[in-house]
KEMARFI-920910 format. One record per residue (C-alpha): z, x, y. Coordinates in steps of 0.02 Angstrom, whole numbers. Each point is the difference from the previous one (the first is absolute). Layout:
<rs>
Z/X/Y
...
</rs>
This chain:
<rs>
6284/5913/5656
-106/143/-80
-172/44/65
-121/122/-57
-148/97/88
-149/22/-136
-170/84/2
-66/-51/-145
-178/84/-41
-116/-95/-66
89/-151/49
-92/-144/-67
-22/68/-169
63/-123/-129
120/169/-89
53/38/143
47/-171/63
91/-29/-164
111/144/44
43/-38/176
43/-142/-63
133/56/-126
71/128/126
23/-156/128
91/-124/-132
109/159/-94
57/64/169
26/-190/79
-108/49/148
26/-138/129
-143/67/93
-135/129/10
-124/77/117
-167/71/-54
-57/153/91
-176/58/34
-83/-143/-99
-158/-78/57
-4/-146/-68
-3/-152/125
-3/-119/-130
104/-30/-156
-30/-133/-129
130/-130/-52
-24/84/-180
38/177/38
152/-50/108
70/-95/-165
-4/166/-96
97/104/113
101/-142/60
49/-109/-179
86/-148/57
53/48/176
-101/-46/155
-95/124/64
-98/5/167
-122/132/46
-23/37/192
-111/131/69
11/125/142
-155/85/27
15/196/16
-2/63/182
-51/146/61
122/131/64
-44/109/145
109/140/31
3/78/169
85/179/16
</rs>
């Protein structure tokens, strides 16, 4: 199984998606995290470009603050 850890700028530009996309499919990525992204929400459509054929499913972890203590 290969994996990936991404954080993709400007993530839900259409360019960009396109190219995500290729990296995923040319490198056989079975799976991929998204780091840093703020989007609760993805549509059907833009998961189809980055995803091609394979099913995708987007789940989201809301970012939680770290306190540090020293």
């Amino acid at each position: 199984m290969i994996g990936c850890f991404w954080n993709p700028g400007g993530f839900g530009k259409l360019d960009r998606s396109k190219i995500i996309g290729d990296v995923l499919h040319n490198n056989k990525i079975d799976f991929v995290g998204f780091q840093e992204t703020k989007e609760e929400q993805i549509s059907n459509s833009f998961l189809k470009v980055i995803s091609g054929v394979c099913e995708f499913q987007w789940h989201y972890l809301p970012a939680k603050a770290l306190l540090a203590v020293f």
